[in-house]
N, C-alpha and C positions, 0 to 999 in steps of 0.2 A: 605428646601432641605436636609439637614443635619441628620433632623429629619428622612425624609421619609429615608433615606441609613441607617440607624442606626434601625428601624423598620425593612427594610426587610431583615438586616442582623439576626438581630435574631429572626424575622419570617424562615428564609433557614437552623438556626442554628437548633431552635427547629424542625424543619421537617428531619434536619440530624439526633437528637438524639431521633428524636420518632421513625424514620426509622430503625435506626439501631438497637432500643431496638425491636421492631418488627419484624425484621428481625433473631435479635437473640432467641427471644419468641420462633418463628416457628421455630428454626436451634434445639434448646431446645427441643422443644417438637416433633420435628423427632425423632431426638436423643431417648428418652424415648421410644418409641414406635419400637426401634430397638431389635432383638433376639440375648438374649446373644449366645455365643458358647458352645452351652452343647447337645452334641447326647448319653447321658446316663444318661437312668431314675436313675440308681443309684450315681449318679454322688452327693458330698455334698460339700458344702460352710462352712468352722469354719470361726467364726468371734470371735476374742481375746476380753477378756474386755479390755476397754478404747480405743479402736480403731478412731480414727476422721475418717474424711471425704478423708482427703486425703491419709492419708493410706490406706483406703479402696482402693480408685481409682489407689494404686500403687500394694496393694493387687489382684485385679482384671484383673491389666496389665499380673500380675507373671502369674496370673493362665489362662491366654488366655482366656478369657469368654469375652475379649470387645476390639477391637483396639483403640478404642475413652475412655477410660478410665477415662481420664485427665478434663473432661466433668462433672463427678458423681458428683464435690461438686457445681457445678454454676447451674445442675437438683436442688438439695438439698436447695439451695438458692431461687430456683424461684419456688419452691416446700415446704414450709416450712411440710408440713405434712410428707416428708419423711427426716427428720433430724435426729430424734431421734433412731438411729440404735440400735439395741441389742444385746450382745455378743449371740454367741451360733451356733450348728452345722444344717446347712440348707439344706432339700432337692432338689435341683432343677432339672429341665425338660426340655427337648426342649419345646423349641418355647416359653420361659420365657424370654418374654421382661422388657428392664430395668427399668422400674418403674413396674412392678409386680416384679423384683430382689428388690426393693429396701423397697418398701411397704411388704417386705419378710420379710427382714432384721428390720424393722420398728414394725412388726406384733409380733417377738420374738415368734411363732411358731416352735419353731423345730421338728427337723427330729425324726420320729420314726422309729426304727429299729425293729427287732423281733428276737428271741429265741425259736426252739424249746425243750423242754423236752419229752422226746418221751417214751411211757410208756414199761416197760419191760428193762431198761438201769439201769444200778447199780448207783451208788453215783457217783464213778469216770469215769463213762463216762461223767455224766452230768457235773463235775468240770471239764473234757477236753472239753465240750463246751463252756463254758464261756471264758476257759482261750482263745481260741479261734477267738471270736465272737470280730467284732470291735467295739471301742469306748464305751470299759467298763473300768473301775479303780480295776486293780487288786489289791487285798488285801490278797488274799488267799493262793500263792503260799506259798509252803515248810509248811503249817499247818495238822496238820495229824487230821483224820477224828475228833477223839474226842476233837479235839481244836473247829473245825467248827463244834460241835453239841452242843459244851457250847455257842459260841457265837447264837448260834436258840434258845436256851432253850431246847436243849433235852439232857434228860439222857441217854448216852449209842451212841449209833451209829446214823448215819446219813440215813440209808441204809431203804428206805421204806415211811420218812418219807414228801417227797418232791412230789406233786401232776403234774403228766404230763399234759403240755399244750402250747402253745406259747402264750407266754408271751413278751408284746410291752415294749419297754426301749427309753429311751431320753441319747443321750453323756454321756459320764462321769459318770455312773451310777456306783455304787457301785457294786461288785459283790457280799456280801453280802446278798446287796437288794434283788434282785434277787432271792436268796437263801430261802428269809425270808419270799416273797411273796407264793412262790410255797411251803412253809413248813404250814403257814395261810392256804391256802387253801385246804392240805389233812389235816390238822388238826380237819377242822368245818367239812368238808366229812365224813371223819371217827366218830366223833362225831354225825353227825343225823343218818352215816346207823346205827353204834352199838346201838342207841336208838332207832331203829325201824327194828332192827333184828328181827326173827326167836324164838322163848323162847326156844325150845328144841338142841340149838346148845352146842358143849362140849368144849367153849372157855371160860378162866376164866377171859379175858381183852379184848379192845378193839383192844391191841399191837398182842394181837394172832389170831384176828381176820385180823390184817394188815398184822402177817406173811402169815397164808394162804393166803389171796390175792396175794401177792406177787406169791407163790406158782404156782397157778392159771395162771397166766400173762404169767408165764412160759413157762407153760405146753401146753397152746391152743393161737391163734391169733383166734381164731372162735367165736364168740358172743351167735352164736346158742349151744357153748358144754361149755360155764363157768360152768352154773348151774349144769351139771352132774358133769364136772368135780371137782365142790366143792363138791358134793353128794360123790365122792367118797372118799375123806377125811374127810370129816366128819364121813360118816360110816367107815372109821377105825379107827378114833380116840376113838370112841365110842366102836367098839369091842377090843380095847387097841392094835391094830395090830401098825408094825410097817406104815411109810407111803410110805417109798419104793419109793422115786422123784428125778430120775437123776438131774436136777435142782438143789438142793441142793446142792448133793457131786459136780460138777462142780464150782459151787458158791464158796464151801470150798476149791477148789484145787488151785482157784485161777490161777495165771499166768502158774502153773503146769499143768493146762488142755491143751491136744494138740490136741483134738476134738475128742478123744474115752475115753471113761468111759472102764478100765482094771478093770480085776477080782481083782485085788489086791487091786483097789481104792471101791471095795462094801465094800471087809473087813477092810477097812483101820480104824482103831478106835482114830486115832487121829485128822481123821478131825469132828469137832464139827458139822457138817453141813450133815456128811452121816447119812441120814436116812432110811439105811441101817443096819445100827448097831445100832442108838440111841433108845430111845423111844419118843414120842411125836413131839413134833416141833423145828426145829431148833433154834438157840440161837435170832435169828433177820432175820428181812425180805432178802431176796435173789435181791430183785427189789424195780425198782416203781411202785406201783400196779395202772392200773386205776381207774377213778369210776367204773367201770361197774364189773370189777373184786371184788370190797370191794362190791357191792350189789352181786354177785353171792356169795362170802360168807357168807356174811346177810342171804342170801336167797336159799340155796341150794337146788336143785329139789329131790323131794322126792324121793328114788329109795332107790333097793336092792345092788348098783352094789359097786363092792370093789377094782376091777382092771379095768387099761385101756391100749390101745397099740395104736400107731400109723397103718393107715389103706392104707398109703400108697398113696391117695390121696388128703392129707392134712388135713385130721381128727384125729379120733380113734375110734376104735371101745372098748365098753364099757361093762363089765361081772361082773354076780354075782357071780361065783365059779371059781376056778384053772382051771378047765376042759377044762370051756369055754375059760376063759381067753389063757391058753396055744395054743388050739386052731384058736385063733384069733394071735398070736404072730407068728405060723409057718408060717398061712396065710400072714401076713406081709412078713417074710425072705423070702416065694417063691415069692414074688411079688421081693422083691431087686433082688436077682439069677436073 
């Protein structure tokens, strides 16, 4: 008798604690299948190294993404595949339930961000994007350009030598890096167009084939008028003219430009950059050139023409003589009038 009470006590017992682990199984495995609180794709998760489980789960409380928070490390327990979390910045999404949060966190996948460098922007626009841009590790601040052209390896200025593009970063990235990729990349650019340049072109480096570019980038946003418009520097470099590129003397005048080019800024001879007064090509590039601008100077379209004017509908119009040329510039001021 004694026996059979002592049987089916712990026959009731074991049905209590299979129940109840069962019961907590399913309460667990709700739980996982619940959506954190996140209505913004942009929205991101740092997770610190050496974080455990429960600071996560107090982590998680701070940031409202879960009421049941307190939950995450007994998931984690009946879950052993999502223990091993990883430090690092995480993008999440609506409708990110917590075992895809945690299998995130598990994955050490982080968030990519992006950067544009937009072509036609000097050196210090593109150092006020970065300083800008979140979850970079500034290094840069108070370095003046020739500090940051030693640290790329380049002699002399920064100005040209940086390849536009948007470019993907991870947390904490250096801004440096950054620097170093988009300097890599106009570097091999510039390297195959000038080896598969033009033979008859009047440039004695690949550096003056990047200033033109630059030039170029300036003077047109149109795809369809790079080529003239490097035809036309090329044919004056070639007839020793000067090259005559508001671009320039703006470049040189620097913060002193207030959005009119004055007569006294053609004649001005102490800026290094009026080509206006110089001869040849400015000291260093004005811009970031694109590719497509470094192959329009590669490749200039053949023509007679030596001058160009804006046409007032976002072009220019393009001449071989003063005649014409003048001609096409009154046509412009009646259109402003």
């Amino acid at each position: 008798m004694i026996k059979k009470i002592v049987l089916c006590t712990l026959l009731t017992l074991i049905l209590i604690v299979g129940g109840s682990i069962g019961i907590g199984y399913y309460f667990l495995h709700q739980f996982s299948k619940q959506y954190l609180n996140v209505t913004d794709d942009n929205q991101v998760f740092v997770l610190k190294k050496g974080t455990t489980s429960h600071q996560l789960a107090q982590q998680v409380k701070e940031s409202n993404l879960l009421e049941q928070s307190h939950l995450l490390p007994y998931l984690s327990k009946l879950n052993p595949s999502l223990r091993s979390i990883k430090a690092g910045t995480y993008q999440l999404h609506p409708h990110m339930t917590v075992e895809e949060f945690l299998a995130l966190l598990v994955s050490g996948k982080e968030s990519n961000f992006s950067i544009q460098f937009v072509e036609g922007k000097r050196a210090k626009d593109w150092l006020n994007v970065i300083k800008n841009s979140p979850y970079i590790e500034q290094t840069l601040d108070g370095k003046t350009d020739e500090e940051i052209a030693k640290l790329l390896g380049i002699e002399g200025s920064i100005e040209g030598w940086l390849s536009p593009d948007t470019y993907l970063y991870t947390a904490n990235t250096v801004d440096i890096n950054l620097l170093k990729r988009a300097h890599m990349t106009m570097k091999n650019n510039l390297q195959k167009v000038w080896e598969n340049r033009d033979s008859d072109l009047p440039y004695k480096s690949s550096y003056e084939l990047l200033i033109i570019a630059s030039i170029i980038e300036k003077e047109t946003g149109l795809s369809s008028e790079r080529a003239n418009v490097a035809s036309v520097f090329v044919n004056r470099l070639k007839a020793k003219m000067k090259l005559q590129t508001d671009p320039t003397i703006i470049y040189g005048l620097g913060d002193k430009y207030t959005g009119t080019i004055r007569r006294v800024d053609l004649n001005d001879t102490e800026n290094p950059y009026n080509t206006y007064v110089i001869e040849g090509l400015p000291p260093t590039p004005i811009a970031m050139p694109s590719l497509a601008s470094l192959e329009a100077a590669a490749h200039p379209a053949k023509t007679n023409y030596l001058f160009f004017v804006a046409n007032g509908t976002g072009g220019h119009t393009f001449s071989s003589n003063y005649n014409s040329h003048q001609q096409a510039v009154n046509q412009y001021r009646q259109l402003n009038r």
